[in-house]
NUNU-558682 format. One record per atom (N, C-alpha, C, O): atom name; y, z, x. Coordinates in pm, whole numbers, padded with zeros to 5 digits. Each point is the difference from the previous one (the first is absolute). Layout:
NUNU-558682
   at       yy       zz       xx
   CA        Y        Z        X
...
END
This chain:
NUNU-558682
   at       yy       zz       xx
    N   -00120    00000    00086
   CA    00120    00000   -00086
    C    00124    00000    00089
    O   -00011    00078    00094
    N    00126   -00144   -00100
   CA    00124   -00028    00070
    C    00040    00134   -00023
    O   -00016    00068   -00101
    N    00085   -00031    00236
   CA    00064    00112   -00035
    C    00159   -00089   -00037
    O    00045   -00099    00059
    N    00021    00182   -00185
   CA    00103   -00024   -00025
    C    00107    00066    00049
    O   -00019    00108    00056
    N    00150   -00162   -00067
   CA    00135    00057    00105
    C    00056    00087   -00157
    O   -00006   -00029   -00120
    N    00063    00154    00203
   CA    00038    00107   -00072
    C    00192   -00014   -00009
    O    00065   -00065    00081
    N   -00027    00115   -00157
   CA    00161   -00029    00041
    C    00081    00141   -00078
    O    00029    00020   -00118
    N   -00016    00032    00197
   CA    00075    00141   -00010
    C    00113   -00064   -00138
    O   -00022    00030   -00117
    N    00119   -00105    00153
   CA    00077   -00044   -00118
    C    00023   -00173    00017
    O   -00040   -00045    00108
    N    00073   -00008   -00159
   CA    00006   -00135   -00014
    C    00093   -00070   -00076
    O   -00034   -00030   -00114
    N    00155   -00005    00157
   CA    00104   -00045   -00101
    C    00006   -00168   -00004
    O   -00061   -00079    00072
    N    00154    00053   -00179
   CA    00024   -00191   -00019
    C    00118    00022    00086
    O    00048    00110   -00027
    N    00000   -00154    00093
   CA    00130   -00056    00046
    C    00074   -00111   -00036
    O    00123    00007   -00003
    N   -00178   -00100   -00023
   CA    00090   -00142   -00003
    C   -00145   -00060   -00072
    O   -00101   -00008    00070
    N    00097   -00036   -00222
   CA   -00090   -00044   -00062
    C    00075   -00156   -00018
    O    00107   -00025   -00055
    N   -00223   -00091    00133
   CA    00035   -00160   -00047
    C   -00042   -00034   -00123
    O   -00047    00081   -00079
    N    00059   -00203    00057
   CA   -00033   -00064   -00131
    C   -00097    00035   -00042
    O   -00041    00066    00096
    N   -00067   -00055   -00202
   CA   -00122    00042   -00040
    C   -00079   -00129    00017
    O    00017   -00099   -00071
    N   -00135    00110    00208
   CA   -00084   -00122    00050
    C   -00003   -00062    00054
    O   -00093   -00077    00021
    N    00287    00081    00071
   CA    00031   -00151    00083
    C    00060    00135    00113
    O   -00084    00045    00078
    N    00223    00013   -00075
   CA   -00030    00083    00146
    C   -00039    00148   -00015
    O   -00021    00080   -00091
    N    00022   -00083    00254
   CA   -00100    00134   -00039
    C    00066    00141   -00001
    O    00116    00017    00038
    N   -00174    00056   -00071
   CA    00097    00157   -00022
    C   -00024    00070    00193
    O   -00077   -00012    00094
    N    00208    00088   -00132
   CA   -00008    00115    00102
    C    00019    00129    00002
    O    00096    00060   -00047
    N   -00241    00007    00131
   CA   -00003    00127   -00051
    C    00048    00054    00110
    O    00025   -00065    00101
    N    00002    00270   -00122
   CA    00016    00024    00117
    C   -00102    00083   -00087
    O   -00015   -00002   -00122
    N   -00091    00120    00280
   CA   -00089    00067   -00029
    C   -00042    00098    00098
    O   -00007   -00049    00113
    N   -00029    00192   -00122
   CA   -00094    00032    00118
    C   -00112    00068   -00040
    O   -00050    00028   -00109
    N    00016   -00003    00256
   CA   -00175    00025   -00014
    C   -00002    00051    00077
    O    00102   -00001    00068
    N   -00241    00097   -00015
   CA   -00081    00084    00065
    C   -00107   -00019    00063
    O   -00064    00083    00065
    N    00028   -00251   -00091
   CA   -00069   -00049    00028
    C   -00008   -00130    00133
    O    00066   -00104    00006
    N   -00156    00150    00079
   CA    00075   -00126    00137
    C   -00010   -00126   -00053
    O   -00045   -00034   -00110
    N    00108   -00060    00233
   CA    00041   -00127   -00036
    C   -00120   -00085   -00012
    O    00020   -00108   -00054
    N   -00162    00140    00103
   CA   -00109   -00054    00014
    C   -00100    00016   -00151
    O   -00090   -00072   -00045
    N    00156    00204   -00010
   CA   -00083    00000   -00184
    C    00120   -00130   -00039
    O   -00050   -00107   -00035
    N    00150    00112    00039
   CA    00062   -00062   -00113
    C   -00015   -00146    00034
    O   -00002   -00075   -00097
    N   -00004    00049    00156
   CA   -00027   -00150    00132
    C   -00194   -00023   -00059
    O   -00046   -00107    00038
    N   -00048    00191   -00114
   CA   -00127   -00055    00002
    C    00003   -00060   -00125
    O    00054    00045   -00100
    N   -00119   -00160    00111
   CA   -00026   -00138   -00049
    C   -00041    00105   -00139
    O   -00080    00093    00002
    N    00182   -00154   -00152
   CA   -00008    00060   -00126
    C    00039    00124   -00038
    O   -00021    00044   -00113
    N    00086    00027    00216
   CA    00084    00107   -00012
    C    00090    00028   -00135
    O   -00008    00096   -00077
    N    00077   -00185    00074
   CA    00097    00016   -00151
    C   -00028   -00054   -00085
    O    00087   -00024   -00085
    N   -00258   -00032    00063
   CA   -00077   -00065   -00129
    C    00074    00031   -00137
    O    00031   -00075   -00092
    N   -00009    00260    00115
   CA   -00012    00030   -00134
    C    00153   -00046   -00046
    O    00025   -00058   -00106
    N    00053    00087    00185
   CA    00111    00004   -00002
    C    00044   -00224   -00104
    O    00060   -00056   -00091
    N   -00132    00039    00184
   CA   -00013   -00167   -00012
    C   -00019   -00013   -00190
    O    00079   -00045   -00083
    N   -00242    00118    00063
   CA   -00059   -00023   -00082
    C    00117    00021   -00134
    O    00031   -00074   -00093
    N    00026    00249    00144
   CA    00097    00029   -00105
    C    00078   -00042   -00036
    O    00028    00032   -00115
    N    00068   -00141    00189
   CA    00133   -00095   -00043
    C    00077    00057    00078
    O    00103   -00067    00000
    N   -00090    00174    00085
   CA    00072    00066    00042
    C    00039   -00045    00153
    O    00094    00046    00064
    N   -00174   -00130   -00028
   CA    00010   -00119    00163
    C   -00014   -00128   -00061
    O   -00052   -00002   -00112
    N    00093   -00120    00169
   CA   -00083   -00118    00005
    C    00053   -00033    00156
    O    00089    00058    00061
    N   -00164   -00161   -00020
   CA   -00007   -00072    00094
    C    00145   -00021    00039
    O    00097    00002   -00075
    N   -00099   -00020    00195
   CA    00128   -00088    00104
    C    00170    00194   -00010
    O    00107   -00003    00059
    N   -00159    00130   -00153
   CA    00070    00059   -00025
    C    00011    00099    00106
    O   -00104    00043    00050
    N    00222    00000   -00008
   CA    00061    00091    00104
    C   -00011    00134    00022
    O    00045    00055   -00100
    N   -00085    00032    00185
   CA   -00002    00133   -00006
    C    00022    00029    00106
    O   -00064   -00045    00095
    N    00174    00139   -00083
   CA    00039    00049    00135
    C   -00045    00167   -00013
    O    00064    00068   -00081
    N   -00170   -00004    00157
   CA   -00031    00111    00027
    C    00005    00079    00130
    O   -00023   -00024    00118
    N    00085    00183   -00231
   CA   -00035    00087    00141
    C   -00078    00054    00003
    O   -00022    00060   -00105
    N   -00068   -00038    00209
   CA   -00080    00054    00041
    C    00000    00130    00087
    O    00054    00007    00110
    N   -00129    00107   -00179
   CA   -00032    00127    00089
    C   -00094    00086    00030
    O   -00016    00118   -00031
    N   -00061   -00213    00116
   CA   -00146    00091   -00001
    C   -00002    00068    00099
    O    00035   -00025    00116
    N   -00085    00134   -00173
   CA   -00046    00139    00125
    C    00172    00061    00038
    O   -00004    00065    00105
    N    00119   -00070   -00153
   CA    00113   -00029    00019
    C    00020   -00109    00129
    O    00060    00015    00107
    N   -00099   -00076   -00136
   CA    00067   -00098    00103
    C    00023   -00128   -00145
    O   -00065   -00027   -00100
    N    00200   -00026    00163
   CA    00107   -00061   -00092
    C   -00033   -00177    00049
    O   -00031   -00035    00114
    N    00041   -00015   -00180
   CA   -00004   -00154    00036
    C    00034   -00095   -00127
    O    00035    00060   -00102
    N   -00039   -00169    00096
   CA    00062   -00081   -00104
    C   -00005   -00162    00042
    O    00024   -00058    00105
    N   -00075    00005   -00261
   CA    00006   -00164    00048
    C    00037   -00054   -00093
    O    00028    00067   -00099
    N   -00016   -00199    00098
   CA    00002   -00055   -00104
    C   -00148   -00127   -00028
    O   -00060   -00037    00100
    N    00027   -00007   -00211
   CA   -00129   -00018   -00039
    C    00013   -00108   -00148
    O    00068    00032   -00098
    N   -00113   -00106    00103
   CA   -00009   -00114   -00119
    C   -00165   -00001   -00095
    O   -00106   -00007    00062
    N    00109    00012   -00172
   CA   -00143    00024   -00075
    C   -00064   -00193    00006
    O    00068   -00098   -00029
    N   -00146    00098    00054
   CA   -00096   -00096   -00058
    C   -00108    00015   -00046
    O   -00045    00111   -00028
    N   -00035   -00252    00005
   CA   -00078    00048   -00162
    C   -00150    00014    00094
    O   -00095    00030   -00073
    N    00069   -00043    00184
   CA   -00123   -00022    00108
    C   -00080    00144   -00021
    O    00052    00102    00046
    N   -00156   -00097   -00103
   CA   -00095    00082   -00047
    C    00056    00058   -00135
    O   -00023    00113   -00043
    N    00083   -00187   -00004
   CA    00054    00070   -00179
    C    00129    00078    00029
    O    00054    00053   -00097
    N    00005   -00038    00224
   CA    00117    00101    00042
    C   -00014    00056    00118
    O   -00068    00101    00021
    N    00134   -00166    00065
   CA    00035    00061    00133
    C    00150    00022    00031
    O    00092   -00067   -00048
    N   -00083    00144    00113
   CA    00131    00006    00085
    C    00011   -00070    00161
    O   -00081    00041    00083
    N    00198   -00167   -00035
   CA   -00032   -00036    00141
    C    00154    00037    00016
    O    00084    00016   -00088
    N   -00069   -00005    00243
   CA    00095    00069    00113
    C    00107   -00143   -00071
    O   -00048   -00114   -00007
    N    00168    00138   -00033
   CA    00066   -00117    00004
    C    00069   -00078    00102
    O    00037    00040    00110
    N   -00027   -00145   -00156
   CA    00024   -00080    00177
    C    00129    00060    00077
    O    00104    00053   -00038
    N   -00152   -00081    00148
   CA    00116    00111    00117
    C    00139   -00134   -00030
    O    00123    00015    00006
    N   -00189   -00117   -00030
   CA    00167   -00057   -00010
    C    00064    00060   -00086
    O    00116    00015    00038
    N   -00127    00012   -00100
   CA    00136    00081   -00107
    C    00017    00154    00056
    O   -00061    00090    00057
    N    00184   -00125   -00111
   CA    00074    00113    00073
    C    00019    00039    00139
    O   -00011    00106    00063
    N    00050   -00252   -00029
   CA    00087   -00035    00138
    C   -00137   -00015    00137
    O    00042   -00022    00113
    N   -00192    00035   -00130
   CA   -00022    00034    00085
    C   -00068   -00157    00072
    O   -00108   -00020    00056
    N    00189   -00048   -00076
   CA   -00070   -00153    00056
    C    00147   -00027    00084
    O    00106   -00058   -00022
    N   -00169    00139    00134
   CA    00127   -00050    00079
    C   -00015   -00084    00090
    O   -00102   -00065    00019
    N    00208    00060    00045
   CA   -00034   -00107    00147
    C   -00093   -00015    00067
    O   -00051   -00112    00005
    N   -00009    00232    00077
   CA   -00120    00016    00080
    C   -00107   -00024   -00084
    O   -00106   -00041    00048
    N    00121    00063   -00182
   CA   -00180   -00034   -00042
    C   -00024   -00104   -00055
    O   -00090   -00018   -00082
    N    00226   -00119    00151
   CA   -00056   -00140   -00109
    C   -00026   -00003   -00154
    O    00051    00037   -00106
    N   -00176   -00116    00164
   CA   -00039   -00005   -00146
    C   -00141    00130   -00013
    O   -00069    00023   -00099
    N    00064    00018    00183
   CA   -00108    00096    00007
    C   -00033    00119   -00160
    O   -00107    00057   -00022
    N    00197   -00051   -00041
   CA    00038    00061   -00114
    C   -00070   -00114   -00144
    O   -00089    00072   -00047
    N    00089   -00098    00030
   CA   -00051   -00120   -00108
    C   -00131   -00058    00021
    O   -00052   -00020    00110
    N   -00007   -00009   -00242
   CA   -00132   -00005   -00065
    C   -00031   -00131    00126
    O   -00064    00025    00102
    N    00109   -00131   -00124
   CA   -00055   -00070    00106
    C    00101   -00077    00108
    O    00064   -00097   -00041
    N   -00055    00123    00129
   CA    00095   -00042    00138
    C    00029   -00142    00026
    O    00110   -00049    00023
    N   -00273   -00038   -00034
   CA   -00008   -00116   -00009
    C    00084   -00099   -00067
    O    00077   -00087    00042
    N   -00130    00140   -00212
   CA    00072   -00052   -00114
    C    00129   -00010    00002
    O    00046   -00111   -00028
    N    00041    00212    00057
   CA    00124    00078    00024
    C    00080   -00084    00116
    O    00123   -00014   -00006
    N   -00198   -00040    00109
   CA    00068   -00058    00069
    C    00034   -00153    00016
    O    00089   -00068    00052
    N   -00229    00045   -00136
   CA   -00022   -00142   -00054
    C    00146   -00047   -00120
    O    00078   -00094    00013
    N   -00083    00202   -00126
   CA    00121    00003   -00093
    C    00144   -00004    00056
    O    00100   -00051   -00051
    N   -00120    00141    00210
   CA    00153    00031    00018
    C    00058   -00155    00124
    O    00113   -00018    00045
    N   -00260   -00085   -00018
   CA    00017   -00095    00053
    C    00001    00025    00137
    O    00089   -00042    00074
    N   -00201    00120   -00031
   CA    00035    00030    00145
    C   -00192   -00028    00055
    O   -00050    00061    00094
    N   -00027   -00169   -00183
   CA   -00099   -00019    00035
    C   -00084    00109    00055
    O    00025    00114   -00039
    N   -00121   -00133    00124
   CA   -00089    00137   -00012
    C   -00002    00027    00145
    O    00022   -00088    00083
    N   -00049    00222   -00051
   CA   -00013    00056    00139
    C    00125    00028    00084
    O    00098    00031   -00068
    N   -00078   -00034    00218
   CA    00107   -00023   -00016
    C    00029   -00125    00071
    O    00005   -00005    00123
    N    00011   -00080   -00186
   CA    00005   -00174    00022
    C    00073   -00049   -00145
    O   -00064   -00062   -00085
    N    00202    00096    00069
   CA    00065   -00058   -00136
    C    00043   -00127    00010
    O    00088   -00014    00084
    N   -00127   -00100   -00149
   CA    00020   -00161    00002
    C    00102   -00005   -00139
    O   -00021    00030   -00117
    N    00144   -00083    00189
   CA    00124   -00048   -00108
    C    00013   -00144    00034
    O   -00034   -00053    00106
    N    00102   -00018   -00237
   CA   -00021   -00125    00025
    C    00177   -00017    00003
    O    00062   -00104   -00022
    N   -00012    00217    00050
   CA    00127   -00076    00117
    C    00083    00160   -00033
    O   -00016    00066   -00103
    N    00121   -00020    00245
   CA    00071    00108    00019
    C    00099   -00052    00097
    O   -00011   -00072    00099
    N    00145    00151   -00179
   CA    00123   -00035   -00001
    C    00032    00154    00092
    O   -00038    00110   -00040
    N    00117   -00135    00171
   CA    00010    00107    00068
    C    00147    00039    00004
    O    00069   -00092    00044
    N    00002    00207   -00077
   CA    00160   -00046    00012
    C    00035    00026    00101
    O    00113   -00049    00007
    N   -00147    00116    00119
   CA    00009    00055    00078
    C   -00076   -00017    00127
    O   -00085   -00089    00000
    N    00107    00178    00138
   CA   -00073   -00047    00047
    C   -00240    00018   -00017
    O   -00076    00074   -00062
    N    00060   -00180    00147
   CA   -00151    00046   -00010
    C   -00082    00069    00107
    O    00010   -00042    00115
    N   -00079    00129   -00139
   CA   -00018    00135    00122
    C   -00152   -00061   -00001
    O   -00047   -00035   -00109
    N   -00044    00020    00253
   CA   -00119    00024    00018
    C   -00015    00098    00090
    O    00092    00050    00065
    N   -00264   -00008   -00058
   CA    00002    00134    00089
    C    00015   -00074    00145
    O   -00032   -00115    00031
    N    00088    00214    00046
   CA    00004   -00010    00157
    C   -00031    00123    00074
    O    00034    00115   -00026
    N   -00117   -00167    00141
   CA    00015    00113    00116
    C    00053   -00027    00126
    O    00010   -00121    00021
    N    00030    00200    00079
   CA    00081   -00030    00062
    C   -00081    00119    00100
    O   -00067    00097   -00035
    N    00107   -00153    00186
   CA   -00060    00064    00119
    C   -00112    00012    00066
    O   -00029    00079    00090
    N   -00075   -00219   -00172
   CA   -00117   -00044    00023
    C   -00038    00007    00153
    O    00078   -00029    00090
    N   -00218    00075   -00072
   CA   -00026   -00073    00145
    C   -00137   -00040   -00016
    O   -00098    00050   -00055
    N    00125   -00173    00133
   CA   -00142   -00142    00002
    C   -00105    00136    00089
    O    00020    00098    00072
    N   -00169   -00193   -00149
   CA   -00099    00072    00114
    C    00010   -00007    00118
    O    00065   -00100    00032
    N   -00100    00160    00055
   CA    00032   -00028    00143
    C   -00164   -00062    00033
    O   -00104    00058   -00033
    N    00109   -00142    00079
   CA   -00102   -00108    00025
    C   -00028   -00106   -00045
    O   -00056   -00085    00069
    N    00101    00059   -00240
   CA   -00003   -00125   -00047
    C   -00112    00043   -00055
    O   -00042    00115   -00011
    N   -00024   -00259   -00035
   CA   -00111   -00029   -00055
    C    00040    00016   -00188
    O    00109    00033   -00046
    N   -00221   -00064   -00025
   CA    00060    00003   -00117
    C   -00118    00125   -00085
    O    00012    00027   -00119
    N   -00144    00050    00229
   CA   -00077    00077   -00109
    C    00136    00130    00006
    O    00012    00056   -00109
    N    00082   -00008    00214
   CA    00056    00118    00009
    C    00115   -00037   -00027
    O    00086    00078    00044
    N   -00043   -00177   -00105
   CA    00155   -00045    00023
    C    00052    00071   -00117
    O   -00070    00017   -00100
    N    00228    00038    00111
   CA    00036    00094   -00118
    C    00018   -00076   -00116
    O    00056   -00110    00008
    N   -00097    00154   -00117
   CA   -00003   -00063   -00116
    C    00122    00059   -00049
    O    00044    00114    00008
    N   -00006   -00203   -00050
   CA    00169   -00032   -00050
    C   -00051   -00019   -00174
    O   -00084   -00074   -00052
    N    00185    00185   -00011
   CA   -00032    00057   -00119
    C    00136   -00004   -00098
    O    00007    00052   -00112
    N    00073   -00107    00162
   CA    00164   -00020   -00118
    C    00008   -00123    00043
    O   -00061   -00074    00078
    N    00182    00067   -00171
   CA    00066   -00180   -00035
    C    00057   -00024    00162
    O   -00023   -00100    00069
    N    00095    00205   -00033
   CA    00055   -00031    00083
    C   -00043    00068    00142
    O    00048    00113    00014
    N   -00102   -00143    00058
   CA   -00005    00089    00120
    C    00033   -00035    00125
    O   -00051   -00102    00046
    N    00160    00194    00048
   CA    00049   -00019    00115
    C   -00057    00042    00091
    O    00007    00122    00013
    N   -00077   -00191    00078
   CA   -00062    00087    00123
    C    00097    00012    00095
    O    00058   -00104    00029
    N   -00013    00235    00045
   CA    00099    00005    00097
    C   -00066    00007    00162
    O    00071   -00021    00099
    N   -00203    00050   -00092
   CA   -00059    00021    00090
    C   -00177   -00078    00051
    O   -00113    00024   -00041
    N    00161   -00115    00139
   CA   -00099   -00093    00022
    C    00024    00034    00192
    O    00069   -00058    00084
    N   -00158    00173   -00076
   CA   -00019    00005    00145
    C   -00045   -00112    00137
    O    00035   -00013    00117
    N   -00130   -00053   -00206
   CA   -00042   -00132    00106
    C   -00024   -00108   -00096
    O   -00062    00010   -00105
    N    00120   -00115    00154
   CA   -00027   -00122   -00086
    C   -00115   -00035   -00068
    O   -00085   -00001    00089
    N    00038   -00025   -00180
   CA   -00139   -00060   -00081
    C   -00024    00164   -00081
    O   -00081   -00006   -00093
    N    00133    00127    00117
   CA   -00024    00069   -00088
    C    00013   -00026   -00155
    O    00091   -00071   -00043
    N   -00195    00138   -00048
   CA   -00030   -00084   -00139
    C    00074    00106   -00100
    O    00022    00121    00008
    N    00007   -00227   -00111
   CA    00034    00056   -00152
    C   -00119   -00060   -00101
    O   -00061   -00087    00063
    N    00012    00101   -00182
   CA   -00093   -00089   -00095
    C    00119    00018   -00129
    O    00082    00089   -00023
    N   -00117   -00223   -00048
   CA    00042   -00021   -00135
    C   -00072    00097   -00054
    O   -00080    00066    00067
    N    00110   -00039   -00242
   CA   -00137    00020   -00045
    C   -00057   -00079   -00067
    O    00062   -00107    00001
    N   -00202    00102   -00094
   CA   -00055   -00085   -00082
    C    00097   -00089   -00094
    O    00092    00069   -00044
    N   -00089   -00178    00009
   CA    00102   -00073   -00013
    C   -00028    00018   -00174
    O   -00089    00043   -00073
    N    00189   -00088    00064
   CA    00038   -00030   -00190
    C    00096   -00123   -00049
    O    00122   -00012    00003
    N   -00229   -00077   -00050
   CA    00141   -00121   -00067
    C    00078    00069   -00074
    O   -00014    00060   -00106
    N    00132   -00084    00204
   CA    00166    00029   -00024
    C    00031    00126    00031
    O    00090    00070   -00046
    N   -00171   -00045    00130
   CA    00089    00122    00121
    C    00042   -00037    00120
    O   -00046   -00094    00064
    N    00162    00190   -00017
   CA    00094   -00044    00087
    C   -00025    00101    00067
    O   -00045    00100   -00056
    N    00073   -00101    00223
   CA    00025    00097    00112
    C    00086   -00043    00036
    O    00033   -00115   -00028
    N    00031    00193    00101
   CA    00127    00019    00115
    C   -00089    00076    00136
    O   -00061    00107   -00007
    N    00075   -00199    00133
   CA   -00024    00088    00110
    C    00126   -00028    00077
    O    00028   -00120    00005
    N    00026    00172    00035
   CA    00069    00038    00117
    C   -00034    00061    00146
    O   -00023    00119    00019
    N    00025   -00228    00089
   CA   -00008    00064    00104
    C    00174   -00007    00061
    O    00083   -00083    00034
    N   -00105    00289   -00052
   CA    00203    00017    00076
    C   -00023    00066    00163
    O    00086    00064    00061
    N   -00273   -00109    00005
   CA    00007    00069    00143
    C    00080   -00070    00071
    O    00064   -00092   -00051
    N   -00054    00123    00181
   CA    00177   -00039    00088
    C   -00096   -00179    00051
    O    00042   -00111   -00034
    N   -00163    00134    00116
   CA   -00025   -00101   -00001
    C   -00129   -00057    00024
    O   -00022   -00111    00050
    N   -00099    00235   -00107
   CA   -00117   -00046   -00006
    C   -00066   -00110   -00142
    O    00004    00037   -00117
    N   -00049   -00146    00152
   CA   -00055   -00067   -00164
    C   -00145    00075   -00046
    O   -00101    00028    00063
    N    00135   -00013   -00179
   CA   -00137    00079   -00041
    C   -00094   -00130   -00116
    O    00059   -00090   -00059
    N   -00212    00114    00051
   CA   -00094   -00033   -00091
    C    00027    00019   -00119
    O    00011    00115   -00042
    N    00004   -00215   -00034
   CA   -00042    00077   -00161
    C   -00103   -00092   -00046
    O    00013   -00121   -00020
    N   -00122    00196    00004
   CA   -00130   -00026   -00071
    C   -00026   -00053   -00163
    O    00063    00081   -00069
    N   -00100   -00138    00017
   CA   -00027    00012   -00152
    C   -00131    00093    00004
    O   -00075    00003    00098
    N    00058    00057   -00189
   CA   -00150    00108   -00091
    C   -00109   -00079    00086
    O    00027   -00107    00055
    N   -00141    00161   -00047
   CA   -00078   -00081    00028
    C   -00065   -00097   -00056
    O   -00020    00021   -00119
    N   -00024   -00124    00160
   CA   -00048   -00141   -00049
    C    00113   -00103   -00064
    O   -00043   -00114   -00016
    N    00157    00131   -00016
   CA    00106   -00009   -00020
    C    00083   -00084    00049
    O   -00042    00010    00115
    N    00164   -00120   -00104
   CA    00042   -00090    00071
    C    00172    00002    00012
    O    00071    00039   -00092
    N   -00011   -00095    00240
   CA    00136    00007   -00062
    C    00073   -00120    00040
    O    00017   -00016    00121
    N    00055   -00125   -00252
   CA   -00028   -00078    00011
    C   -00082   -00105    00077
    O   -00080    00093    00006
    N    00047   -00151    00031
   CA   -00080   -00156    00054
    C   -00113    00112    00110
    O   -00115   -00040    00021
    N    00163    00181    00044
   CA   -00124    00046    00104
    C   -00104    00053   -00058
    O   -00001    00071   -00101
    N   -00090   -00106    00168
   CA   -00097    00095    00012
    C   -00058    00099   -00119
    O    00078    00095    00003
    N   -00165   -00074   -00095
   CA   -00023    00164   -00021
    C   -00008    00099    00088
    O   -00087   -00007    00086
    N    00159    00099   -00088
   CA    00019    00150    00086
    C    00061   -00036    00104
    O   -00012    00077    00094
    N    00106   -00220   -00068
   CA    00048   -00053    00100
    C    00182    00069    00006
    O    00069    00002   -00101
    N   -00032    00035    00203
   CA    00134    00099   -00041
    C    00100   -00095    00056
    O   -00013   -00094    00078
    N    00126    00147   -00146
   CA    00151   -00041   -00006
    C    00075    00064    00145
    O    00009    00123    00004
    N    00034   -00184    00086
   CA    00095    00089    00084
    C    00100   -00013   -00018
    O    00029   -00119    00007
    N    00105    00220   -00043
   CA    00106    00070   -00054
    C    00097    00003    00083
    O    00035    00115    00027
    N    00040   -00219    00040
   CA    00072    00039    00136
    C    00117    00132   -00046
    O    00024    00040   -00114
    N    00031    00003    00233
   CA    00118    00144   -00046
    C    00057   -00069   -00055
    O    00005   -00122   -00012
    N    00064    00237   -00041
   CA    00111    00011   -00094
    C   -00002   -00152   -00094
    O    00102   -00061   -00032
    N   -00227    00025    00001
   CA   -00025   -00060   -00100
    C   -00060    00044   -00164
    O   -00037    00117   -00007
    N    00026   -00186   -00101
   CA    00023    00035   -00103
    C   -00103   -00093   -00075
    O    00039   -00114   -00025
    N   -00184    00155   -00020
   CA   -00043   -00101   -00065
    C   -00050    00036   -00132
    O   -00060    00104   -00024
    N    00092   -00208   -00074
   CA   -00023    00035   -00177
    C   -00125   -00088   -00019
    O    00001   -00121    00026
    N   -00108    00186   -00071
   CA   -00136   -00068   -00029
    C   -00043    00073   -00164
    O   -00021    00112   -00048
    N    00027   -00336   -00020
   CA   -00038    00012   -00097
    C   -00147    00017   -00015
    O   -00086    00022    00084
    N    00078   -00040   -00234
   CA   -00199   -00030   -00031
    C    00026   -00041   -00111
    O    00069    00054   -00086
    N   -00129   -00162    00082
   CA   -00009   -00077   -00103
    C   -00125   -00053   -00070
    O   -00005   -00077   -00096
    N   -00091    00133    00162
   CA   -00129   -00053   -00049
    C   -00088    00143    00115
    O   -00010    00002    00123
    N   -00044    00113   -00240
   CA   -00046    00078    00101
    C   -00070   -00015    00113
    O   -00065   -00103   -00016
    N    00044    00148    00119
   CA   -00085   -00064    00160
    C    00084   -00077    00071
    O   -00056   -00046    00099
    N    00185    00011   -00113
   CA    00116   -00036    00046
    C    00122    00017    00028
    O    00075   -00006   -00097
    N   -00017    00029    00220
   CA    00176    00040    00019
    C    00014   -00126    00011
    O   -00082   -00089    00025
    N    00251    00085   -00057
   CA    00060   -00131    00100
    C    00147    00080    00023
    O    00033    00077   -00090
    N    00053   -00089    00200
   CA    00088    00064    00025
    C    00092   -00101    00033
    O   -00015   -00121    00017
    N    00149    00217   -00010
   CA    00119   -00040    00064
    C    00041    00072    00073
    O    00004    00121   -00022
    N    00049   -00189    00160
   CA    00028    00063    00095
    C    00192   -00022    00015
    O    00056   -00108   -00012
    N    00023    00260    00044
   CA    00107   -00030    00021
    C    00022   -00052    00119
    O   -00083    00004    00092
    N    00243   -00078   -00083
   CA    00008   -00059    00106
    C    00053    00084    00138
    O    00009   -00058    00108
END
């Protein structure tokens, strides 16, 4: 037999239309949040006319004297339950938790047009201002070269300032049609390696065949077809 939720007193607060919105109660109890929370808890309550579905109850709670309080929405799931009402209301869908607050994240982001994951595809954006990618700054190439240890370069933009002996390496990373890098070499006057990912190509060379970067040069490598850079080199 369900144990049912007990309610010290139980008032209407704000009664909606009869069938279309729902009423709000305020109420407390003696009972923890885990009786009133078990699946058919407020059956009777349901059965009596005295709940229906989608309706509001904000309770305090004091068991053992210890004080607590939530708020809680009835649905009809085992003839009358009580569930935790969604943390978005009442301010708590804030910044830090996204969409993390809402029934489904996916859906939610799909509706709000920001496609799924975090990879949002718009079919065109108007910038008024300027446009910021990530950068790091104060890089230093591997010292030895080669492309299994070469530092993997991880923002839009990255400046290596320190290339101890010439042929020391940087790597792209795994490429993406229609991603862009920025490398910058700002050493005084060693040329450094930059590698693509492995198996990987950067225009017309080689797979795993590397780019040398003379100083205080500046090179932007597109991808346009993943497994491919092609760059521009400043003058």
């Amino acid at each position: 037999m369900t144990t049912q939720a007990v309610f010290d007193t139980l008032g209407l607060v704000s009664e909606g239309f009869n069938g279309t919105a729902p009423n709000i109660f305020i109420a407390t109890s003696d009972q923890t949040s885990s009786v009133l929370l078990t699946a058919g808890a407020v059956s009777s309550y349901v059965t009596s006319g005295i709940f229906k579905p989608k309706d509001v109850i904000f309770i305090n709670i004091d068991m053992d004297g210890t004080p607590s309080q939530n708020v809680y929405t009835v649905t009809s799931t085992s003839g009358g339950s009580l569930i935790t009402y969604p943390n978005a209301v009442g301010g708590a869908l804030l910044a830090a938790n996204n969409l993390n607050d809402v029934a489904s994240a996916s859906a939610a982001a799909t509706n709000l047009g920001l496609g799924t994951g975090n990879s949002p595809t718009f079919t065109g954006v108007t910038v008024s201002g300027y446009f910021y990618d990530s950068a790091a700054n104060a890089l230093t190439a591997h010292a030895g070269g080669g492309q299994g240890s070469a530092l993997q370069l991880a923002k839009g933009i990255n400046r290596v300032t320190t290339v101890a002996t010439a042929a020391d390496s940087v790597k792209l990373p795994v490429s993406t049609a229609g991603q862009k890098v920025v490398v910058i070499n700002a050493a005084a006057s060693n040329a450094m390696d930059c590698f693509p990912a492995t198996g990987e190509s950067i225009n017309a060379l080689s797979a795993n065949t590397q780019l040398s970067i003379a100083a205080n040069k500046t090179v932007i490598f597109y991808c346009a077809v993943a497994g491919t850079w092609n760059s521009i080199v400043t003058a």
